[in-house]
N, C-alpha and C positions, 0 to 999 in steps of 0.2 A: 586451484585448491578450493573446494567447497566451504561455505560458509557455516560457522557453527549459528544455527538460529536458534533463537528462545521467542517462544508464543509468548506474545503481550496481551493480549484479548479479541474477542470477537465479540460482533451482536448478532452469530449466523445465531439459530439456535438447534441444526444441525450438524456444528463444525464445520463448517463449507467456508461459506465467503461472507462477507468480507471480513478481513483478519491483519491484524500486523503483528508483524516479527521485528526481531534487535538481531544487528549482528554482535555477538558477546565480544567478540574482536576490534572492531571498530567502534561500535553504539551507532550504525548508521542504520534506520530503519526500512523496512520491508513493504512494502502494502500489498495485500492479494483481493483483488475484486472483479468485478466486470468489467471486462476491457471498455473501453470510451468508444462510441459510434466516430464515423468519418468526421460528420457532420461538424459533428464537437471539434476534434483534434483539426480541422480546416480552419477554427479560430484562436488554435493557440500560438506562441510565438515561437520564431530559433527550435524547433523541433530537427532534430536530429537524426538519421536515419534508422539508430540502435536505439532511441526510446520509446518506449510504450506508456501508456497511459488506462489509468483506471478510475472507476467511479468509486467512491465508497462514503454511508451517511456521515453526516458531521457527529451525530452519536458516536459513532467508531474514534472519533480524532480524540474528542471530548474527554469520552471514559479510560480511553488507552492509551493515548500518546506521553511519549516522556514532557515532565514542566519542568523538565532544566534549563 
């Protein structure tokens, strides 16, 4: 079943990337960015075969993310 999303904000200023979403069902959020180079993702931990990984400015977390 697809997720119902709600746009929490962006600082594209095209609507593009980067962006976060809610899921209104859960409240677990979304991120949509530039995926992360190898390079990067070679130093993270416990990565798992189904995750992906994206960049996005800390503006974006700042201005948008839930402070609950």
């Amino acid at each position: 079943m697809a997720r119902r999303l709600r746009m929490l904000g962006t600082t594209s200023d095209d609507n593009d990337c980067p962006t976060l979403y809610e899921d209104l069902d859960t409240g677990e959020i979304l991120v949509q960015g530039e995926r992360a180079e190898d390079e990067d993702v070679a130093q993270l931990r416990a990565v798992k075969p189904s995750e992906g990984f994206v960049v996005v400015p800390r503006e974006l977390l700042v201005r948008f993310a839930p402070k609950e």
